[in-house]
Backbone as a printed PyTorch tensor [residue, N CA C, xyz], in Angstrom:
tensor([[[-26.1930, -59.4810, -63.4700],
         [-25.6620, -58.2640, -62.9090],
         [-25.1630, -58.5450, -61.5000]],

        [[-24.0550, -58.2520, -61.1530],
         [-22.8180, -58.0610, -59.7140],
         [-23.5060, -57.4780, -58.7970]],

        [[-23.6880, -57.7290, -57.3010],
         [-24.0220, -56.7850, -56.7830],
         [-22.3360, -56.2240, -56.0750]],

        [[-22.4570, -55.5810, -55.1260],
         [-21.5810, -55.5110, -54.0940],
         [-21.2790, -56.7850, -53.1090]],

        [[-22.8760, -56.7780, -52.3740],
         [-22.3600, -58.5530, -51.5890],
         [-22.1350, -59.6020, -52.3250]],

        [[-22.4990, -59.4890, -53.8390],
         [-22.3170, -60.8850, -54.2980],
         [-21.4760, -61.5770, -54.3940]],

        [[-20.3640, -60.1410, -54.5010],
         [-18.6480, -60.7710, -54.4640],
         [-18.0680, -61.2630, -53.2850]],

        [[-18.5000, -60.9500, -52.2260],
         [-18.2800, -61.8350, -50.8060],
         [-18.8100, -63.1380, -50.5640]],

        [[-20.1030, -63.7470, -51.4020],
         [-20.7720, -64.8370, -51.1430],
         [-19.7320, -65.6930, -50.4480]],

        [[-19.0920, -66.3040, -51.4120],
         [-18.1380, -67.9770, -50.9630],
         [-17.2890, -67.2740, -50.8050]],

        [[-16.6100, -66.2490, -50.4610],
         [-15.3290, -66.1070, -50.2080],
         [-14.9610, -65.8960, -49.0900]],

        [[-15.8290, -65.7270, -48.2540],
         [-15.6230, -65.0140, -46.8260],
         [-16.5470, -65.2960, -45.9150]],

        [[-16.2960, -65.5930, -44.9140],
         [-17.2700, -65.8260, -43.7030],
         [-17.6620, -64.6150, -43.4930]],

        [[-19.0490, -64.4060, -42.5320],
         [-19.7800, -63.4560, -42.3280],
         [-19.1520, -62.6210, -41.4650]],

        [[-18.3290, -63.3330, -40.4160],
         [-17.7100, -61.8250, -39.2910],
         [-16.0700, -61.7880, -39.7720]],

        [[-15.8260, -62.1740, -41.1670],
         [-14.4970, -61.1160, -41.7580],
         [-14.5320, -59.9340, -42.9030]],

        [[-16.1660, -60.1230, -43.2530],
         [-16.6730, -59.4080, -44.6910],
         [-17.1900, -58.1810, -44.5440]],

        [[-16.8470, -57.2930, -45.3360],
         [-17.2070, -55.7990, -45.4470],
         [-16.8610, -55.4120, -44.3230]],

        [[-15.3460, -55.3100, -44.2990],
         [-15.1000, -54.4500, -42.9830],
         [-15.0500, -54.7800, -41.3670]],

        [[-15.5980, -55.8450, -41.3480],
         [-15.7670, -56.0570, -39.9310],
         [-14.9050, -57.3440, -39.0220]],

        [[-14.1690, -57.2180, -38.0120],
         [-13.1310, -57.8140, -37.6700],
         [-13.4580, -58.0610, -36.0520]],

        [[-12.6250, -59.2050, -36.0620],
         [-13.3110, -60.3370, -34.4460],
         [-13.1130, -59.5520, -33.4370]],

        [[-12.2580, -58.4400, -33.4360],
         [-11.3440, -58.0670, -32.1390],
         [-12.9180, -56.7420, -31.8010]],

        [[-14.0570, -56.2140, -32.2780],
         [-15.1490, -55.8760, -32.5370],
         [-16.1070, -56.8050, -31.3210]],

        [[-16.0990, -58.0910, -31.8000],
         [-16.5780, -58.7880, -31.3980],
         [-16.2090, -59.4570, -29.9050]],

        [[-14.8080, -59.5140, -29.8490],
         [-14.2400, -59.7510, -28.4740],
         [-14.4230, -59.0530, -27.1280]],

        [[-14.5410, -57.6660, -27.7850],
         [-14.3220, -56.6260, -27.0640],
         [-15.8640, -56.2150, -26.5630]],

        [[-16.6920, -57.0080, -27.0380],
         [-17.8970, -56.8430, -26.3530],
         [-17.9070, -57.6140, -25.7280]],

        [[-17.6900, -59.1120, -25.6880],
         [-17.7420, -60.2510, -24.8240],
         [-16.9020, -60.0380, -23.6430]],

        [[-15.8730, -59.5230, -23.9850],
         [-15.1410, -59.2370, -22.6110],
         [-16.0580, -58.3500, -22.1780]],

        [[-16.5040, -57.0610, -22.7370],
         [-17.6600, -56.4390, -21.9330],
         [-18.5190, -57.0770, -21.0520]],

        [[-19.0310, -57.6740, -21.8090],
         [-19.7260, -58.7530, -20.9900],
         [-19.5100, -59.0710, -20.1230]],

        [[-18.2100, -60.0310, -19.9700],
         [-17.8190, -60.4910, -19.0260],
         [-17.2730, -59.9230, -17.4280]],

        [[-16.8050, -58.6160, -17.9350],
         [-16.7270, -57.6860, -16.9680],
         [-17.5860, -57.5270, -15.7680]],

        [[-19.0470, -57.0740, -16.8190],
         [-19.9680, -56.6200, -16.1050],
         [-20.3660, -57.8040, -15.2240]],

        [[-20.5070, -58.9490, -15.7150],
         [-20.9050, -60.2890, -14.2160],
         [-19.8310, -60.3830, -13.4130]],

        [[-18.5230, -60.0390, -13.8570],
         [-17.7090, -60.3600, -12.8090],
         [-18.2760, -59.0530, -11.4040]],

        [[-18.3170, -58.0400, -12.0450],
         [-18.7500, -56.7380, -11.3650],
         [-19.5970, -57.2150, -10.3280]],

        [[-20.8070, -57.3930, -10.9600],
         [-22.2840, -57.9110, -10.5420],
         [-21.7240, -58.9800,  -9.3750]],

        [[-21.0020, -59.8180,  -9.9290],
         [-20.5260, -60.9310,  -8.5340],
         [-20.0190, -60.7210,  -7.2510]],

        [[-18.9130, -59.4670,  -7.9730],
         [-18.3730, -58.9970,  -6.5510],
         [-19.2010, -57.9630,  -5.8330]],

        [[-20.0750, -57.7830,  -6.4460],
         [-21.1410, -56.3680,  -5.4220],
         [-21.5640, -57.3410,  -4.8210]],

        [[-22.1250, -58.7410,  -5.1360],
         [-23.1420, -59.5510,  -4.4800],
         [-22.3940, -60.2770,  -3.4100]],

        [[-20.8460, -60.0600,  -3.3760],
         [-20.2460, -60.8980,  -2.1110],
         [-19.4070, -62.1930,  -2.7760]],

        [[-19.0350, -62.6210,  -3.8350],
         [-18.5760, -63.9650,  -4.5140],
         [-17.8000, -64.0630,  -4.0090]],

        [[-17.0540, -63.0080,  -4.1540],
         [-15.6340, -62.7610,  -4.0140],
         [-15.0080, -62.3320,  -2.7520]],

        [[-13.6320, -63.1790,  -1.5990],
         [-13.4030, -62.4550,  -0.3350],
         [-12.5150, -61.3660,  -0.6410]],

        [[-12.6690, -60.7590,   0.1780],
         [-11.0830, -59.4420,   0.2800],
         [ -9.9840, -59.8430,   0.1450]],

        [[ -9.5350, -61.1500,   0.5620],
         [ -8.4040, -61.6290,  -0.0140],
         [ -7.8700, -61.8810,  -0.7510]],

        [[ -8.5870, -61.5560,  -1.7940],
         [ -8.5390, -62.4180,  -3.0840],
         [ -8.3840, -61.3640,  -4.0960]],

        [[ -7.3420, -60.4170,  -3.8600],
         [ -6.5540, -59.3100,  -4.9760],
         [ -5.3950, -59.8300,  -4.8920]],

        [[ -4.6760, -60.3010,  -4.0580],
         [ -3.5740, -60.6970,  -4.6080],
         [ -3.4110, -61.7600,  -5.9580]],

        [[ -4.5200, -62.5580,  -6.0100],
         [ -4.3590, -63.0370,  -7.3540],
         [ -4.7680, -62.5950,  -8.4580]],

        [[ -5.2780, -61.8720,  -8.5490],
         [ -5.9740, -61.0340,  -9.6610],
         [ -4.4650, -60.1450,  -9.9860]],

        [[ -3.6450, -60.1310,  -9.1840],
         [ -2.6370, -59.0370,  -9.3150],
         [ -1.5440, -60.0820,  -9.7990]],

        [[ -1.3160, -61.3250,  -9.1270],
         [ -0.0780, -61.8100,  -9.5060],
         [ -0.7390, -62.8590, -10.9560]],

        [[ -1.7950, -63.0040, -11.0460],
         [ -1.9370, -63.4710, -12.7060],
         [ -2.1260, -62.7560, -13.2400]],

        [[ -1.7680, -61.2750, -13.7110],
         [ -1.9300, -59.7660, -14.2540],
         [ -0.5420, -60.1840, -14.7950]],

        [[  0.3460, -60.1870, -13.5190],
         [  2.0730, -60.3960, -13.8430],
         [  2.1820, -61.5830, -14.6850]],

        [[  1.9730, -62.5420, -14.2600],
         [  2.1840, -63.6730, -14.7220],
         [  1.7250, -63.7030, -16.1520]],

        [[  0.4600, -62.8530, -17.1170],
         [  0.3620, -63.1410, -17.9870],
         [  1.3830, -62.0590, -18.6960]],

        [[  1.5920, -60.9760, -18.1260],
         [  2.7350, -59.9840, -18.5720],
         [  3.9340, -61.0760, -19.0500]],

        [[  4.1590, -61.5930, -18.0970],
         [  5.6080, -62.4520, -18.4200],
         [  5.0840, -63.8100, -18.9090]],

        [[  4.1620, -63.7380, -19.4310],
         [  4.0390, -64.6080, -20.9190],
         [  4.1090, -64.0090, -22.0400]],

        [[  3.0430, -63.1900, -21.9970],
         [  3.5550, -62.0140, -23.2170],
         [  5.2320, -61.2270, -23.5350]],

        [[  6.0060, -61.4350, -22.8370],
         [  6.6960, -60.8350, -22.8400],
         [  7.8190, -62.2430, -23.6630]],

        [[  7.4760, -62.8750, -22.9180],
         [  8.4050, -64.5970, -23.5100],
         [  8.1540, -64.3570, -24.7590]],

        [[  6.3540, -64.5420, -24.9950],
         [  6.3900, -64.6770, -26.7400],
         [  6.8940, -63.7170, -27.5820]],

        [[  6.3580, -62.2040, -27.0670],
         [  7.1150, -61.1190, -27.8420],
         [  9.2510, -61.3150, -28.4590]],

        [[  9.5390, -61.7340, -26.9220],
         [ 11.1180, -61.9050, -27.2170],
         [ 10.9330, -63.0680, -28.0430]],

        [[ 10.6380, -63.8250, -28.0140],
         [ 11.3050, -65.0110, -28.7990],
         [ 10.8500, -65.4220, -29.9740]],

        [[  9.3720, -64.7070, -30.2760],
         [  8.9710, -64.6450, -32.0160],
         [  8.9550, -63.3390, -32.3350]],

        [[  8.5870, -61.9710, -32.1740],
         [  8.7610, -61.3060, -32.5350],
         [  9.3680, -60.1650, -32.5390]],

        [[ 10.2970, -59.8630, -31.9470],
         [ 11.9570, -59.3360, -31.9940],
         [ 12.6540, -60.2000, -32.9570]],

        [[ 12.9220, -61.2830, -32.8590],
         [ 13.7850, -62.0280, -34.1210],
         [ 13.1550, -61.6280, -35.7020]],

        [[ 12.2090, -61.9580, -35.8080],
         [ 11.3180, -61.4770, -36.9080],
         [ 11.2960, -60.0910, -37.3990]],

        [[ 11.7490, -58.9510, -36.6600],
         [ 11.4560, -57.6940, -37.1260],
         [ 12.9190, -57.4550, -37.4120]],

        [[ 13.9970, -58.1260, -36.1420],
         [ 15.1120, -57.8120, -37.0670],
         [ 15.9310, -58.0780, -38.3630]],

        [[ 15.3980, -59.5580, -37.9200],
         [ 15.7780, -59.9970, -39.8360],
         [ 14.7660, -59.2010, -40.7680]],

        [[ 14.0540, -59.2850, -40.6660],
         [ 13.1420, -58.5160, -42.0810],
         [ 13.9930, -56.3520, -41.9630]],

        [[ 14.6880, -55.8170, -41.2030],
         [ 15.0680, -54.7120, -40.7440],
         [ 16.2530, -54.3470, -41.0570]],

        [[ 17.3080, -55.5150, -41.0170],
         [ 18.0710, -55.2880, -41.0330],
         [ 18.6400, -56.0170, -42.6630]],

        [[ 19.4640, -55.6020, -43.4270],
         [ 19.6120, -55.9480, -45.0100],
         [ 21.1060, -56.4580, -44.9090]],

        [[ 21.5920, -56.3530, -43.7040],
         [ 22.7180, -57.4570, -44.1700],
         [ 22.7260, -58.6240, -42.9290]],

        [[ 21.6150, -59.2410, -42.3440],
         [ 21.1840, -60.1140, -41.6600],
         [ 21.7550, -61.1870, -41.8640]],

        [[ 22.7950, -62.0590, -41.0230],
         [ 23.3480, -63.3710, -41.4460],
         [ 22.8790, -63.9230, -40.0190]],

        [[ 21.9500, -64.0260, -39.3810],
         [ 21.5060, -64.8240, -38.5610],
         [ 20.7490, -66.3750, -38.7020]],

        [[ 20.9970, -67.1380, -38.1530],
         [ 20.5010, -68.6760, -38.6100],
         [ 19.5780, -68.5330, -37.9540]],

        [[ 18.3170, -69.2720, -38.4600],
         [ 16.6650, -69.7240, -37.9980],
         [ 17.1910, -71.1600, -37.4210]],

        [[ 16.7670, -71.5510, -36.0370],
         [ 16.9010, -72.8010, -35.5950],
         [ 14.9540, -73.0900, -35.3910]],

        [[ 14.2670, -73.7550, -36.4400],
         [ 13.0770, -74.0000, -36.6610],
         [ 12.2680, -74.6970, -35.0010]],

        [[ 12.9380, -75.9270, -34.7500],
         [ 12.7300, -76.1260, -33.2970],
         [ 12.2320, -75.1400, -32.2800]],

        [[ 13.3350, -73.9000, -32.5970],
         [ 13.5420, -73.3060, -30.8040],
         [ 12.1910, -72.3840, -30.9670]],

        [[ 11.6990, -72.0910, -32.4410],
         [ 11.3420, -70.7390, -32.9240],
         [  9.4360, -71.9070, -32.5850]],

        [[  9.5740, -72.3730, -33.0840],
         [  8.4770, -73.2830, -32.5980],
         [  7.8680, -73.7440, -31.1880]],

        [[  8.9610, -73.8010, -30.3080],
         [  9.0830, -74.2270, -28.7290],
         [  8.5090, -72.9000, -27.7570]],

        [[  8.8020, -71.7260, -28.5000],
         [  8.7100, -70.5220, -27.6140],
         [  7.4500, -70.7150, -26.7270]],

        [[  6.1220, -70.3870, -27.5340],
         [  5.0070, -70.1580, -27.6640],
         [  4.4070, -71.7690, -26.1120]],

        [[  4.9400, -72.7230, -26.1950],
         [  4.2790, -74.0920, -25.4150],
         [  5.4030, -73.8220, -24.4030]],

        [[  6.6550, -73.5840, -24.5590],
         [  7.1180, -73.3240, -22.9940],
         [  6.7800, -72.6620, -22.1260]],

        [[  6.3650, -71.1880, -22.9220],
         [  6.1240, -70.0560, -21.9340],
         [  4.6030, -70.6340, -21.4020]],

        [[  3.3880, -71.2660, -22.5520],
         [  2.3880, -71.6930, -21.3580],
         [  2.5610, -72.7590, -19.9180]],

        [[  3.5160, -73.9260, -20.5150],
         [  4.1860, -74.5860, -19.8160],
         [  4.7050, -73.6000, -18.1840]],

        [[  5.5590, -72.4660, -18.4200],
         [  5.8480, -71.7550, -17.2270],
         [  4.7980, -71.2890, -16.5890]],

        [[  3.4130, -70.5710, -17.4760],
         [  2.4360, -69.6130, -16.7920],
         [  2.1440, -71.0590, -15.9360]],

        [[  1.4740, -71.7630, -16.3450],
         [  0.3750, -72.6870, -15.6000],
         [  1.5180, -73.7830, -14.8300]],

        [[  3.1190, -73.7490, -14.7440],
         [  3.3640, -74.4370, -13.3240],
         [  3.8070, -73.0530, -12.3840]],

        [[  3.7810, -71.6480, -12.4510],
         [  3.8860, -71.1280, -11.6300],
         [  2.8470, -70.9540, -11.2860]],

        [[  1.3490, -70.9020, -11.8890],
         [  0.2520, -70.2860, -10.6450],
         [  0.1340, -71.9250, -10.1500]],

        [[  0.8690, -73.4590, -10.3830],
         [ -0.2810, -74.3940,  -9.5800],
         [  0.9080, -74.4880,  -8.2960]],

        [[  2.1970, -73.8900,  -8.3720],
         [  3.4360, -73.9270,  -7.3420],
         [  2.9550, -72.7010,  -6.6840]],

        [[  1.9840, -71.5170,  -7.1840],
         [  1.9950, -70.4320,  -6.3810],
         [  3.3370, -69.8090,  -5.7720]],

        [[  4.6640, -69.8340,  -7.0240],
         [  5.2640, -68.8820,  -6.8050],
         [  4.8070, -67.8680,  -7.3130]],

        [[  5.7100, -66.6330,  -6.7270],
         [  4.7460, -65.1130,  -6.7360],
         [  3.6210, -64.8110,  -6.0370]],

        [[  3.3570, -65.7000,  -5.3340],
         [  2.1090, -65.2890,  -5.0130],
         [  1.8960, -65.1480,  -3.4590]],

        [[  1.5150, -63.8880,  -3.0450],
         [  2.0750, -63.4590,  -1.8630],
         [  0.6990, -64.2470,  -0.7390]],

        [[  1.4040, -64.8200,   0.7000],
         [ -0.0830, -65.1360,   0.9480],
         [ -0.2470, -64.1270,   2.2410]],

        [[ -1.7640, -64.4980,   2.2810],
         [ -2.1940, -63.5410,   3.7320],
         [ -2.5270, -63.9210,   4.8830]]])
């Protein structure tokens, strides 16, 4: 006789089965993480000076997200959107998006453009 879990045994790891999904799980750890950052800055870790980077790597990850959004998924919604689509896939460029844009985040914060000083 079947139970209900029995049908999940081998098929599924434990934090994708019956319902339950990582972003659950993330979202506490970032909790987490919050709260020591909190805890750090009540205790002094952190100087007063030190919002401008919290602000310009805010931006900076904006305009990563924003790279990947344009360059994988805008192309992707319009071909699947549009029914008389004659646009060519160049496999390379569609591949490249994703390692350039980290490539940009991490040489603009080690050049510290954007980043205002005090």
């Amino acid at each position: 006789m079947s139970t209900y879990f029995s049908q999940f045994r081998f098929s599924y790891q434990a934090l994708f089965s019956i319902g339950f999904r990582p972003f659950f799980l993330l979202g506490s750890l970032f909790a987490v993480v919050l709260m020591l950052l909190w805890i750090m800055q009540l205790r002094g870790a952190f100087t007063p000076g030190m919002a401008h980077l919290g602000i310009y790597g805010a931006l900076n990850l904006v305009i990563l997200v924003m790279l990947i959004i344009g360059g994988r998924v805008i192309p992707f919604f319009t071909e699947r959107a549009t029914p008389d689509y004659k646009g060519k896939r160049i496999g390379f460029i569609e591949k490249a998006v994703v390692p350039v844009a980290v490539v940009l985040f991490f040489y603009r914060l080690s050049t510290g453009i954007g980043i205002a000083k005090s």
